[in-house]
N, C-alpha and C positions, 0 to 999 in steps of 0.2 A: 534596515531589516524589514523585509515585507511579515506582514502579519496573516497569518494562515485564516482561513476563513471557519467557523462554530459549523456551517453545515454549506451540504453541496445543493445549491435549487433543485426540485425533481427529485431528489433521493430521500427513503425515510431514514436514513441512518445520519448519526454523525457524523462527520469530517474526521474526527480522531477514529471511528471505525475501517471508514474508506482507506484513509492514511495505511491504519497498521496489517490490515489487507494485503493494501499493494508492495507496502515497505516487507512483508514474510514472502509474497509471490519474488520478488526479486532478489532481494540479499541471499535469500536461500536456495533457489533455483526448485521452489517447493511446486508440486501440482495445485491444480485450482479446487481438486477435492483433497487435497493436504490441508490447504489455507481453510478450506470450510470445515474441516474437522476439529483441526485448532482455535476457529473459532468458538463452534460449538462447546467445546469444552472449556471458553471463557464465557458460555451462557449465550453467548450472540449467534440466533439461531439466522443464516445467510444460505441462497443459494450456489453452488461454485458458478452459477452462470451469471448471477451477479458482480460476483468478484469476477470474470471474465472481463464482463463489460467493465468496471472501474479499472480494470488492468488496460486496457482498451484503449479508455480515454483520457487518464492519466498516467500511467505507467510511463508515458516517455520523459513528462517532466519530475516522475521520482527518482526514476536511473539518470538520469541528468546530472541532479542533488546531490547522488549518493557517491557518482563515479567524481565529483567536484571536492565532495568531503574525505575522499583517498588521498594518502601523505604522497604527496610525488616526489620520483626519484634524489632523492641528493637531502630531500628533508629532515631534518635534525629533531 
């Protein structure tokens, strides 16, 4: 089990922020001023161009994750 990293170098936010960011932009197929609304209204005041760029630069290894953690076909 890789262990997730407490904060990204270069950003002021947590890792658990960045994370649940890019986990709403993709599970949900939400806009980038969707995810910033939603956050706002958990007190995390973020720009959507921020969450852009995090979507940017990790985004490809969270749909990765996500599309791996999908039951495949014949799964009981």
């Amino acid at each position: 089990m890789t262990s997730e990293p407490t904060t990204y170098p270069g950003y002021r936010f947590p890792a658990e922020v960045v994370r649940h960011a890019v986990w709403l932009y993709h599970l949900f197929s939400l806009s980038f001023r969707d995810v910033e609304l939603l956050l706002a209204e958990r007190g995390v005041v973020v720009s959507y161009e921020s969450i852009r760029r995090w979507c940017l630069r990790y985004g490809a290894d969270f749909s990765t994750r996500l599309r791996k953690r999908r039951p495949k076909p014949g799964d009981t």
